[in-house]
C-alpha positions in Angstrom: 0.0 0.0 0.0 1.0 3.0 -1.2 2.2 6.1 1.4 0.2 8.9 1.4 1.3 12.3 -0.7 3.1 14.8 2.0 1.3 17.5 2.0 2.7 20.6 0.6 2.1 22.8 3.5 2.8 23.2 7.2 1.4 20.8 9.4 -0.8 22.4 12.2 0.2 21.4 15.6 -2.3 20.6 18.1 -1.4 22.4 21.4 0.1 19.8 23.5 -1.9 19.4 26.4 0.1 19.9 29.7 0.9 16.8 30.9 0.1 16.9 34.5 -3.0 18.2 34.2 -5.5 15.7 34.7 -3.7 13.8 37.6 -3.5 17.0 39.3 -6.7 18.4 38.9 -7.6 14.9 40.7 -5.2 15.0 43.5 -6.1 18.4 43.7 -10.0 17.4 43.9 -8.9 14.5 46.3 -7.1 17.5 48.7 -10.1 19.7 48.7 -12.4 16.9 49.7 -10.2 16.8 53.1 -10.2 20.5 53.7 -13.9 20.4 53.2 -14.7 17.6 55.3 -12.7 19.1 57.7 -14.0 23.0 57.7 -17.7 22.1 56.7 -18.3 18.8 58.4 -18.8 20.1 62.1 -22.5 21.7 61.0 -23.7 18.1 60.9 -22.9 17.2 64.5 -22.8 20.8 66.3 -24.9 19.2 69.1 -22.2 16.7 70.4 -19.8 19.5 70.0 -21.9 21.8 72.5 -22.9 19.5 74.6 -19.3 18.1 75.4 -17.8 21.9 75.8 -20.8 22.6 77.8 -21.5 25.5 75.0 -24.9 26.1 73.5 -25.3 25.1 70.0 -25.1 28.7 68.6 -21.6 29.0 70.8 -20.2 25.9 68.5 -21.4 27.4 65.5 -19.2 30.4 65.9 -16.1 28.1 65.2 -17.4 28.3 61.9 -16.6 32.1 62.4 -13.2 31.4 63.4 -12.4 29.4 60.8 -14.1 31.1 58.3 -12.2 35.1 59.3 -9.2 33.3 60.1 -8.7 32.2 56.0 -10.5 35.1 54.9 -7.5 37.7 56.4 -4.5 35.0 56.3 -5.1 33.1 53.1 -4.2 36.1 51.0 -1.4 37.4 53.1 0.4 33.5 53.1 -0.2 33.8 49.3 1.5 37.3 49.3 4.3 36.5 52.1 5.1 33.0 49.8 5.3 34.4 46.6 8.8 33.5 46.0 8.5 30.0 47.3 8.1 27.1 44.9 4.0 26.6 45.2 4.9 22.2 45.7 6.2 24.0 49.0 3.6 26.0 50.1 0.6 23.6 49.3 2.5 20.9 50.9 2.6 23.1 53.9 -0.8 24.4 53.9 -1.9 20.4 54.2 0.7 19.8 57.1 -1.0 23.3 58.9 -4.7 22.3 58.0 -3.7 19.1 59.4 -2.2 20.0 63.1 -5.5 22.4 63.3 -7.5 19.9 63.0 -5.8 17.5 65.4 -5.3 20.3 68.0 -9.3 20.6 68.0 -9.9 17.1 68.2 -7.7 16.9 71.7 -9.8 20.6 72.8 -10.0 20.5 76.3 -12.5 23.4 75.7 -14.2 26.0 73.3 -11.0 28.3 73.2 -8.6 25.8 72.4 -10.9 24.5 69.4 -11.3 27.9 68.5 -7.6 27.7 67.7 -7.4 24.8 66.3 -10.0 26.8 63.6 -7.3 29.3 63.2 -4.6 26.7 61.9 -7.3 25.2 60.0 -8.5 27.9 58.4 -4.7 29.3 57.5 -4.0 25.8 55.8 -6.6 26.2 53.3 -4.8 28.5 51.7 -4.4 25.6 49.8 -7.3 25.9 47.7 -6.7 29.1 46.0 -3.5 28.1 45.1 -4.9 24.9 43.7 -7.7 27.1 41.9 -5.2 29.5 40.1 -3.2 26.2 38.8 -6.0 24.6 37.5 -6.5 27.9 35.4 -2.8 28.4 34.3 -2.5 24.9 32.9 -6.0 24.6 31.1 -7.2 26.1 27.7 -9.2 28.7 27.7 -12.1 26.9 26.7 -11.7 24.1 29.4 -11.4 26.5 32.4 -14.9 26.5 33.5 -14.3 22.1 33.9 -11.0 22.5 35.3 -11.9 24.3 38.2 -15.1 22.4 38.7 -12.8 19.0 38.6 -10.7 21.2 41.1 -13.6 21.9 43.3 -15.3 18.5 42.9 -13.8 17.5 46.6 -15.5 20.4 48.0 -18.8 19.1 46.7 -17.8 15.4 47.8 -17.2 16.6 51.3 -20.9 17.5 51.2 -21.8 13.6 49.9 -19.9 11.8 51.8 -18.2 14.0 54.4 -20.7 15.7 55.9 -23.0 12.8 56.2 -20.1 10.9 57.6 -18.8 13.4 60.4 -22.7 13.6 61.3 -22.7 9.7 61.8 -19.8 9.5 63.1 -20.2 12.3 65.9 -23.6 11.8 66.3 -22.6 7.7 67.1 -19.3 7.8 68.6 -18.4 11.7 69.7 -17.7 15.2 68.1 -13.6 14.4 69.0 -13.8 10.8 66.2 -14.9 12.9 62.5 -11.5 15.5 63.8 -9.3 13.0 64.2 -9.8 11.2 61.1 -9.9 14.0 58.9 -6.4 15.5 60.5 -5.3 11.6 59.4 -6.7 12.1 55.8 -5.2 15.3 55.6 -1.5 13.6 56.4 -2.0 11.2 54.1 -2.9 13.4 51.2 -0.1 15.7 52.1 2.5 12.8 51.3 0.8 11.9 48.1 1.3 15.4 47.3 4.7 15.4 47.8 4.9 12.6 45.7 2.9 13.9 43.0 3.3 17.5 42.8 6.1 19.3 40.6 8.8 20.8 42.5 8.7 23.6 39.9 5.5 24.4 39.3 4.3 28.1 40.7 0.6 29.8 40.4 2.6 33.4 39.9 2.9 34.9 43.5 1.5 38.4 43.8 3.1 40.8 46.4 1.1 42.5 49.1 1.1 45.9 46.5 -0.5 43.7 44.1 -3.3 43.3 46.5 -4.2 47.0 46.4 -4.1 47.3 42.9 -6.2 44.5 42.3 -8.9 46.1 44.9 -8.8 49.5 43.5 -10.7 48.1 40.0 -14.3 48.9 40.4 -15.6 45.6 38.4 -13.0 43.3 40.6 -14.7 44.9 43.7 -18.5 44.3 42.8 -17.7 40.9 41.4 -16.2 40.1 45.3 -18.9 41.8 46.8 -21.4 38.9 44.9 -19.2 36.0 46.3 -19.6 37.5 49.9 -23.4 38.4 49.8 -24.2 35.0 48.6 -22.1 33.4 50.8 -23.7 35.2 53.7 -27.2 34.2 52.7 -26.0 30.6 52.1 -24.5 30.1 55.6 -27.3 31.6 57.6 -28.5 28.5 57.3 -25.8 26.4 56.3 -23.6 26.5 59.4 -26.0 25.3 60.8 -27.8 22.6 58.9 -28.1 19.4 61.0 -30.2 21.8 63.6 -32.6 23.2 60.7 -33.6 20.0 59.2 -34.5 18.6 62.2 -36.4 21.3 62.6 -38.0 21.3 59.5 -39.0 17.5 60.0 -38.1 14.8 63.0 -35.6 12.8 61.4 -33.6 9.9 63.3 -29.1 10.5 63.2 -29.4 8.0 60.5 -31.9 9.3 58.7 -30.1 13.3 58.6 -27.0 11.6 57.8 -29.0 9.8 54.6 -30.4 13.6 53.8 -27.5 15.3 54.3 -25.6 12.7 51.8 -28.7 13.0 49.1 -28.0 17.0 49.5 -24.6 16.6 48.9 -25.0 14.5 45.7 -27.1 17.6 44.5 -23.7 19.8 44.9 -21.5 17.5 42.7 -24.5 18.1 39.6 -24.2 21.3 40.3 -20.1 21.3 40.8 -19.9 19.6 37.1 -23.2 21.8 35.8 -21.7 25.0 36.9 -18.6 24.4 34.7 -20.2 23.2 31.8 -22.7 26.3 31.8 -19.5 28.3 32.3 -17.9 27.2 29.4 -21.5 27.1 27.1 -23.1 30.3 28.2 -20.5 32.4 29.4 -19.9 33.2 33.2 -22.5 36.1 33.8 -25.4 34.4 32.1 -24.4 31.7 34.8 -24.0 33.3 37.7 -27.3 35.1 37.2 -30.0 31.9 36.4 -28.6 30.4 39.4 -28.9 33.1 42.0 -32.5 34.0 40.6 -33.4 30.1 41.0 -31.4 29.7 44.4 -33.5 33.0 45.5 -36.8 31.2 44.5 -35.9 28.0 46.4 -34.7 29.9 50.0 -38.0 31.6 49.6 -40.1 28.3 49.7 -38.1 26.2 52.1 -39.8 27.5 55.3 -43.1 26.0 53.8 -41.8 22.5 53.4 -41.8 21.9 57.0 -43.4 18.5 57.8 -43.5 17.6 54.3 -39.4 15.4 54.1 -40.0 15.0 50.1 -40.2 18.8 49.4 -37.6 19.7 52.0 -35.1 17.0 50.1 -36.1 18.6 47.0 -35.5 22.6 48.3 -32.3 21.7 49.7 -31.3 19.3 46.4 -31.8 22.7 44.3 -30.7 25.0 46.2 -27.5 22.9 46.9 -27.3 23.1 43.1 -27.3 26.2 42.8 -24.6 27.2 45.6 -22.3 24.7 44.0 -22.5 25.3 40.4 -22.1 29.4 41.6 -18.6 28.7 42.5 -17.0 27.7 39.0 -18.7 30.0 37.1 -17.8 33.1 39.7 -14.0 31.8 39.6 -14.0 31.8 35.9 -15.6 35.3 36.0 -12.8 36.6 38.0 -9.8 34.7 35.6 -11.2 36.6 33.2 -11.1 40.0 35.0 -7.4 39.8 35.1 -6.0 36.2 34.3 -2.2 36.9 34.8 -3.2 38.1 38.3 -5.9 34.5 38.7 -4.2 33.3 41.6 -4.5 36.3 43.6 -8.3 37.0 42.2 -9.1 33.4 43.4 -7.5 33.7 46.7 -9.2 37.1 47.4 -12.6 35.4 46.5 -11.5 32.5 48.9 -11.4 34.9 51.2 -14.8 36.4 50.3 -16.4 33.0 50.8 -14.9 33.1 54.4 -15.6 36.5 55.1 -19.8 35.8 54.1 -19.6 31.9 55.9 -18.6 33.9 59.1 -21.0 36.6 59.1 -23.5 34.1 58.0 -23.0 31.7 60.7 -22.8 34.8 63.1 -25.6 36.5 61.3 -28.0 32.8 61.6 -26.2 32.4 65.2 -27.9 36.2 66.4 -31.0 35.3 64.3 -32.0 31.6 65.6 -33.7 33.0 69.2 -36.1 35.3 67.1 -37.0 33.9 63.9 -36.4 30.1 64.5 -34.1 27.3 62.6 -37.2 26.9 59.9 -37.3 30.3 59.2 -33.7 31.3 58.6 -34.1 30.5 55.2 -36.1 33.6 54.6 -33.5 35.7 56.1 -30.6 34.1 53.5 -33.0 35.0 50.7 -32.1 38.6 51.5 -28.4 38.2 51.2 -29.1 36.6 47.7 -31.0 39.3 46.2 -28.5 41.9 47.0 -26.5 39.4 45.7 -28.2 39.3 42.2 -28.6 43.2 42.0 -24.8 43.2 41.9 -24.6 41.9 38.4 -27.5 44.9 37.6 -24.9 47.5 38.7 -21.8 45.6 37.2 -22.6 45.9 33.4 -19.4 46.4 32.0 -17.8 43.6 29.8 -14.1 42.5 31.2 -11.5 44.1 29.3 -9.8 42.9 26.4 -9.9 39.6 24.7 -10.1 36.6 26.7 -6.7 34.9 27.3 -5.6 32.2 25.2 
């Protein structure tokens, strides 16, 4: 058989995928399912928490605060103070911090010493930022909405099966048991990391003058101000979750740790869904269908109480919608100013820490008055303002979009 002709002109050469990439974005998923776990899972089993601190429930809830400020202020400055250092280093740290937190707060004598255990915790997940503003460096353009949702598919896992877990386990065998097994995970992890990661490889450290720059850009500022106003209205009720459905509808430990799981499969569709939309419709069209439909769904949840079916349902959608948000708003922000990604990402990091503290303070303050079933209603008010952000932030991103 005869060889084909060569042809007379150039070849075009695909663009060679990096080859890293999808092992990473794994690992990477693998590490945020740990941090998750870890910063998120304590909302299922609050009650344990309280009761062996001798704290009321609304005291435990604020180590959701802690943790929550403490990334919000420190995530950014570790990524500002580190920008020199090989990024293999610093995520490798991060893991070995979020790690000790989380083993300090399983051996808590008492609510302070927990609280600091929230501190390391909350420094370590620096981690995901980092993480975030690799996953956008090393994919194509067109593949950065799925990258970061393959990134940010642990987060969503942590609500499947981490959640669900730490409320069985707590619920069954103590608060101190979900801790101590997450600070294992988190070793573990960190080693395959070390034995995985790139020594090289660096998301482009910005200094602490970057910072200001960055936040003197009027579009950069109201497209923050959405992550934290969402987040707010989220966490009024999600920090404390395990408490609102069983207010919502008597349910047995087993039976909230079987809701809580079907919950979190809802944020993996929406994980994966929010990436794809990203990368079909654009991030804006996104970000607004799912903050109108998460605003309908907080709206009706109050009414589903007694009725288990239509409170699965609420919480399915509206889980849905919180999760397919993040990848979407990330890409958003790449796009804003992509050689400065890592920095945007972290910043928004600390946006959703900033809103999950004053949402769990904000819920906290509100329980005595309006009730666990009602704090839905109160989260629908963050979410609006939420929405009327986009409204005021008209303005296309500058320039073309990266390639």
């Amino acid at each position: 058989m005869a060889n084909p002709a060569p042809s007379s002109g150039p070849t075009p050469q695909a663009p060679a995928p990096a080859a890293p990439l999808p092992g990473l974005l794994w690992l990477f998923a693998a590490c945020n399912f740990v941090i998750g776990t870890g910063a998120f899972g304590m909302t299922g089993y609050l009650g344990p928490v309280a009761d062996g601190l001798g704290a009321s429930v609304g005291a435990a809830g604020q180590t959701m605060t802690v943790y929550a400020l403490a990334n919000a202020v420190l995530a950014p400055l570790l990524m500002a103070l580190t920008a020199r250092w090989p990024r293999a280093w610093v995520m490798q740290g991060a893991l070995g911090l979020f790690a000790c937190g989380t083993l300090l707060g399983a051996a808590a004598p008492n609510l302070t010493v927990l609280m600091v255990g929230r501190v390391l915790m909350g420094a370590g997940a620096v981690f995901t930022p980092i993480a975030a503003g690799l996953a956008v460096q090393l994919a194509a353009p067109e593949q950065r909405g799925r990258a970061l949702s393959r990134t940010f598919l642990g987060m969503s896992l942590s609500y499947v099966l981490g959640m669900p877990y730490g409320a069985w386990l707590g619920l069954q065998w103590g608060w101190r048991w979900p801790l101590l097994s997450v600070g294992a995970a988190a070793l573990l992890i960190g080693w395959l990391l070390h034995r995985r990661l790139r020594a090289g490889m660096d998301a482009g450290g910005t200094s602490l003058r970057g910072i200001g720059a960055v936040l003197r850009r009027r579009d950069v500022v109201l497209a923050l101000l959405l992550t934290l106003l969402y987040f707010t209205g989220i966490f009024v009720v999600t920090a404390y979750m395990g408490p609102v459905q069983l207010a919502l509808n008597p349910l047995t430990p087993g039976g909230l740790s079987a809701l809580l799981a079907g919950i979190g499969a809802a944020g993996v569709v929406g994980t994966l869904g929010g990436g794809w939309a990203a990368d079909q419709l654009g991030p804006r069209r996104t970000i607004a269908l799912l903050l109108a439909c998460l605003l309908l769904t907080m709206i009706a949840v109050p009414w589903t109480a007694g009725h288990l079916a239509w409170t699965a349902v609420a919480f399915a959608v509206w889980t849905v919608c919180g999760f397919g948000l993040m990848t979407p708003q990330q890409s958003r922000l790449a796009e804003l100013a992509f050689t400065q990604a890592p920095l945007l990402l972290s910043l928004n990091a600390s946006m959703v820490y900033i809103g999950t503290a004053l949402g769990s303070a904000i819920g906290g303050a509100a329980i005595p008055v309006v009730g666990f079933e009602r704090l839905a209603w109160l989260g629908a008010v963050f979410v609006a303002a939420a929405l009327l952000t986009l409204a005021v932030n008209t303005a296309p991103p500058p320039g073309p979009r990266p390639r």
